[in-house]
VEXVEX-506066 format. One record per residue (C-alpha): residue in three letters; x, z, y. Coordinates in steps of 0.5 Angstrom, whole numbers, plus 500, padded with zeros to 3 digits. Example, Ala and Ser with C-alpha at 12.3 -4.5 7.8 and 13.67 -1.06 7.14 Angstrom:
<pts>
ALA525516491
SER527514498
</pts>
This chain:
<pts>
UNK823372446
UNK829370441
UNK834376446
UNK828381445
UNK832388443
UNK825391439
UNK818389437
UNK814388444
UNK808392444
UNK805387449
UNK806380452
UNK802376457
UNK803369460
UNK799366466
UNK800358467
UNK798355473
UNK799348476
UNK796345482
UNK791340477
UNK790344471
UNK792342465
UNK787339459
UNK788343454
UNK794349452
UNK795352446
UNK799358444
UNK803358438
UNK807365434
UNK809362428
UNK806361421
UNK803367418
UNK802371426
UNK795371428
UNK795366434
UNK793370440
UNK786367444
UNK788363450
UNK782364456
UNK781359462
UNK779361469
UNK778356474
UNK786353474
UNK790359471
UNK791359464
UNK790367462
UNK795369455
UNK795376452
UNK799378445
UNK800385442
UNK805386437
UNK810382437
UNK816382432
UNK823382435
UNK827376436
UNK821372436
UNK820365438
UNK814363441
UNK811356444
UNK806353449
UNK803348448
UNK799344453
UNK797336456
UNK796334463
UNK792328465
UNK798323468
UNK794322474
UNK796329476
UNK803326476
UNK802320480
UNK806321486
UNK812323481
UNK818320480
UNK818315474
UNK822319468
UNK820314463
UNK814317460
UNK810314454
UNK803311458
UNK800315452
UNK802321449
UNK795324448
UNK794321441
UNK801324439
UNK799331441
UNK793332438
UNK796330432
UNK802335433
UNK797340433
UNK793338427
UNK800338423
UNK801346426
UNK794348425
UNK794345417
UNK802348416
UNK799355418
UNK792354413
UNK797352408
UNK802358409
UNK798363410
UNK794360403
UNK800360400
UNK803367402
UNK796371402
UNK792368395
UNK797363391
UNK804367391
UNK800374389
UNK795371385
UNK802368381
UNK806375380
UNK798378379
UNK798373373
UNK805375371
UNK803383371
UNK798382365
UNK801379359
UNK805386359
UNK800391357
UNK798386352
UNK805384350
UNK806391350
UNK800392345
UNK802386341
UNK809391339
UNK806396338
UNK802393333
UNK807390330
UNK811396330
UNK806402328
UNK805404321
UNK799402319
UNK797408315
UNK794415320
UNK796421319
UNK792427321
UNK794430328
UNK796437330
UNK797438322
UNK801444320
UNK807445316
UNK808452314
UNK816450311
UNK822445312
UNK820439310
UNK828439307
UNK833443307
UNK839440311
UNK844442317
UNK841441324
UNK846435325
UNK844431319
UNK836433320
UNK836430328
UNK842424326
UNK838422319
UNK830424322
UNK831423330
UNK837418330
UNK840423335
UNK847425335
UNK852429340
UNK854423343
UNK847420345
UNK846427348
UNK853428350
UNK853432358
UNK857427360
UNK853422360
UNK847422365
UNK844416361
UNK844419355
UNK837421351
UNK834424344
UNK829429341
UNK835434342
UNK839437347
UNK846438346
UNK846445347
UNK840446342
UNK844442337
UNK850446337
UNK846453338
UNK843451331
UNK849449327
UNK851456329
UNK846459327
UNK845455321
UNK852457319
UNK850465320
UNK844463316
UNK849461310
UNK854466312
UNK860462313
UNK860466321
UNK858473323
UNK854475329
UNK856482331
UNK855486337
UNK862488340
UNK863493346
UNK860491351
UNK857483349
UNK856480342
UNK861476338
UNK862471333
UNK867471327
UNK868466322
UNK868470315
UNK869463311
UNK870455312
UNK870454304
UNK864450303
UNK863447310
UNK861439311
UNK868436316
UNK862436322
UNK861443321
UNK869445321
UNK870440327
UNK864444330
UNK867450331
UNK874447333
UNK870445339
UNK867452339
UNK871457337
UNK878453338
UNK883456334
UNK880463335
UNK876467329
UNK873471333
UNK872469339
UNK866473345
UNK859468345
UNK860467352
UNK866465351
UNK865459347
UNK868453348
UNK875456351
UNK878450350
UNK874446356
UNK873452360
UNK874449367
UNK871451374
UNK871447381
UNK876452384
UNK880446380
UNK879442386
UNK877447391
UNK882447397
UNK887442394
UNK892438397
UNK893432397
UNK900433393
UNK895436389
UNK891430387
UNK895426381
UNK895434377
UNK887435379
UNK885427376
UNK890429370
UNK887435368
UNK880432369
UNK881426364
UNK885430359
UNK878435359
UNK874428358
UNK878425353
UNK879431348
UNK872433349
UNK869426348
UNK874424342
UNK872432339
UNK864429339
UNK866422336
UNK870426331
UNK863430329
UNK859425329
UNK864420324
UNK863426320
UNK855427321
UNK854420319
UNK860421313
UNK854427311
UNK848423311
UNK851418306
UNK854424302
UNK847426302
UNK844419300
UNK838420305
UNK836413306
UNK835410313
UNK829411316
UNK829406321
UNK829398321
UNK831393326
UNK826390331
UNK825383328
UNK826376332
UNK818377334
UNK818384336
UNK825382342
UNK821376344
UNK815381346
UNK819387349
UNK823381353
UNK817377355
UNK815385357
UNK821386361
UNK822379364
UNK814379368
UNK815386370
UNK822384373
UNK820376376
UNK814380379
UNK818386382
UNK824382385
UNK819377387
UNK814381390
UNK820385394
UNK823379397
UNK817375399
UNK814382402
UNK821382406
UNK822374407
UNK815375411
UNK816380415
UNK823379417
UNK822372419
UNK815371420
UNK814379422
UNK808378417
UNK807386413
UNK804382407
UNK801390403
UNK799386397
UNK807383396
UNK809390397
UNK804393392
UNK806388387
UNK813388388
UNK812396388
UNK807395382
UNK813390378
UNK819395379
UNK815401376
UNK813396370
UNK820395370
UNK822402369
UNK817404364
UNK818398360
UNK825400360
UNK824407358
UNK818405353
UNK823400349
UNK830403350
UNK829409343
UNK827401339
UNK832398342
UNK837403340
UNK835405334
UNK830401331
UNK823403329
UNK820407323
UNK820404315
UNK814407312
UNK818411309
UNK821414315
UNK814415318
UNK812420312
UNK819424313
UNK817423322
UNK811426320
UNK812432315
UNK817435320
UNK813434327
UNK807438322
UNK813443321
UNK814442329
UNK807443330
UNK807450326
UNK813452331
UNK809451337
UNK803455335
UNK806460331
UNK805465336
UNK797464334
UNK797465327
UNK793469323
UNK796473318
UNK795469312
UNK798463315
UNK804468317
UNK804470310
UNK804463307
UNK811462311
UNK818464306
UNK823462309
UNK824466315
UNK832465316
UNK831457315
UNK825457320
UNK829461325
UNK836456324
UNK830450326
UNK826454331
UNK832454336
UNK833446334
UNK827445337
UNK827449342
UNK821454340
UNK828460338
UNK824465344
UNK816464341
UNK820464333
UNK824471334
UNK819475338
UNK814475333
UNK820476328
UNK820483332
UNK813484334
UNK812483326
UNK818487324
UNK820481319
UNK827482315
UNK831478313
UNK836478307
UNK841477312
UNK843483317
UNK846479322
UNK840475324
UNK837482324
UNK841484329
UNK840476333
UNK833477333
UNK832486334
UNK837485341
UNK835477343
UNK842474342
UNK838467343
UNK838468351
UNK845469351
UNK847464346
UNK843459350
UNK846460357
UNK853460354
UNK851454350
UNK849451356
UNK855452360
UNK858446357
UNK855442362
UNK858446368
UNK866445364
UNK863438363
UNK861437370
UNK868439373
UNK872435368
UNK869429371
UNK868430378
UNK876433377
UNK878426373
UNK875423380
UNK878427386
UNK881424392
UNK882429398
UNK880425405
UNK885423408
UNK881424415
UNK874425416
UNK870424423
UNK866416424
UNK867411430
UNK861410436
UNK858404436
UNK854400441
UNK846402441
UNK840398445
UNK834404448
UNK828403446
UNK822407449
UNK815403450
UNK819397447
UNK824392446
UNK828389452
UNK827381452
UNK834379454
UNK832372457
UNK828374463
</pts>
């Protein structure tokens, strides 16, 4: 059974002799189901379905030794009776055990291991929560603070351009990389350091003035506008404007230029959003907006540890012991499966749970209160198309509401009801951004970034194929069942 190519949908054996044997047992391993042995008259009838591959199996039977009276002597011990009865006794309490162990005591135990972890977890979020409630869905008809959108997501979220920079996959933060630059732009349209304006045929933007700008802000539209001081919207970020025609139909002489411009993107543009945020930070400190968030005390790590390290013994286990039972016993354990399955989903979610804490910290009370205000202000962007005329009214500072609306990503809702409402503002260019809909088109030329990121780093990588094709290799057929090579 050992040389079997597949699982053996069906398997018989009939043993015979002229005097029957005593006793015959069929044996299949630990965790398989034993198939039942029947007896009619001298024939011993055994039939199993289902059995792994590569599986050894054994028969084991006693005659009398009057039924070997005429043998030859081949040194027999006069009495083996005893012997085999304890032989059996020995398999049978081996395959209780083993089917105790793998079927309540395991499972149970990394059962055990999967319920300190909400419990962990609500120990944490004990610990890390404010104790003082805030109301919800309460809205903020103003900015809680007047500050440029790279300051607002670095001091207030802990986001920067670098967390949330296209090229990194892992990257996370309440903002997108994309909504950060399109309201630093427009926040520099608001203070009117940049103009907006309608050209032949899209519209454009034009540096009026960087007198007074913050060092992020200049580095900011370096990265936007290169050098340029008027420059198209969809023409934003020339310096890293780069297609996969880069590498399209290349040679292999080609390969060292190809690698070579992609590293170049990479590294300029990186290093252009490690000097951005260098300044952002310089800002906050400028500004002497404290810090609103503290580190996780000792405690509080021993949980999130103690989270993650039940969640991954349980999955790891679950999964090897799911796949040692079935390999080598062809034993399809579903409670190892569900659990080891169960243990890398809480494995998953502890890490996603716990990396903003981890990164950043947690909120000070403080840092709460500010959370708070501007969720309340967040909260008002969403519903704003829902307001009524009074609380329309209530609202002053329709430039600043813009400039954060496109940051949070409400810049379509903000600037339709702009425009059903006729709301005008002081500044003539957001008039014209709000009356044509530039935001669709300062979104999707903001968001080009990823497409020029992505090529820079597929570029920094590229190697053409030298060949291409795959070898043969041997195949067994399979059909009804596998062959058992032995027989």
């Amino acid at each position: 059974m050992t040389d079997s190519t597949g699982d053996i949908k069906e398997i018989e054996f009939k043993v015979s002799s002229d005097t029957p044997a005593e006793k015959l047992y069929f044996h299949a391993g630990q965790l398989l189901r034993d198939s039942s042995v029947e007896k009619a008259n001298n024939l011993y009838h055994v039939k199993m379905k289902d059995l792994p591959r590569k599986r050894q199996i054994e028969l084991h039977a006693y005659w009398p030794r009057s039924a070997f009276a005429g043998a030859p002597d081949q040194g027999l011990e006069e009495e083996r009776l005893t012997d085999f009865n304890r032989i059996e006794s020995n398999i049978a309490t081996e395959k209780a055990q083993s089917e105790i162990m793998m079927k309540w005591v395991f499972p149970i135990i990394f059962m055990s291991l999967l319920l300190p972890i909400p419990i962990f977890y609500r120990m944490f979020r004990q610990s890390t929560s404010i104790k003082k409630v805030f109301p919800k869905d309460h809205r903020l008809y103003e900015p809680p603070m007047d500050l440029p959108p790279m300051v607002l997501a670095e001091a207030v979220y802990s986001t920067s351009l670098e967390e949330v920079n296209p090229l990194n996959k892992s990257g996370f933060g309440k903002f997108t990389f994309e909504r950060l630059i399109q309201a630093t732009l427009l926040d520099l349209v608001d203070r009117g350091h940049l103009s907006i304006f309608q050209g032949d045929e899209e519209p454009y933007l034009r540096i009026i003035s960087e007198k007074g700008l913050s060092n992020f802000e200049k580095e900011c539209l370096r990265m936007t506008l290169s050098n340029k001081k008027e420059l198209a919207i969809s023409d934003l970020f020339p310096d890293y404007q780069v297609s996969s025609g880069l590498y399209h139909g290349a040679k292999k002489s080609d390969e060292k230029h190809i690698r070579e411009t992609g590293s170049r993107l990479k590294r300029s543009f990186e290093r252009r959003l490690q000097r951005i945020q260098s300044c952002v930070k310089d800002k906050v400190h400028v500004l002497r907006i404290p810090s609103y968030y503290r580190p996780l005390t000792s405690e509080e790590r021993r949980l999130a540890l103690g989270m993650r390290v039940c969640s991954a013994i349980t999955a790891l286990g679950g999964l090897l012991f799911f796949y040692y039972s079935w390999q080598t016993h062809g034993f399809f354990s579903v409670p190892f499966l569900i659990l080891g399955l169960t243990g890398l989903g809480s494995s998953f979610w502890v890490h996603f749970a716990m990396r903003g804490a981890y990164r950043d910290g947690v909120l000070t009370e403080e840092g709460a209160e500010i959370f708070y205000l501007w969720t309340s202000f967040e909260n008002m962007l969403r519903d704003i198309a829902h307001l009524d005329q009074a609380e329309l009214e209530s609202i002053v500072v329709w430039n600043r509401l813009l400039v954060y609306a496109t940051l949070f990503g409400y810049a379509k809702k903000v600037s339709k009801l702009m425009k059903v409402r006729h709301i005008q503002l002081e500044n003539p260019d957001l008039n014209l951004y709000i009356a044509y809909g530039w935001h669709t088109q300062f979104h999707a030329s903001t968001a080009q970034i990823k497409q020029y990121t992505a090529v820079a780093n597929t570029a920094s990588n590229y190697s053409v194929s030298s060949g291409s094709g795959s070898s043969g290799g041997g195949f067994s057929g399979g059909g009804g069942g596998g062959s058992i090579g032995a027989f």
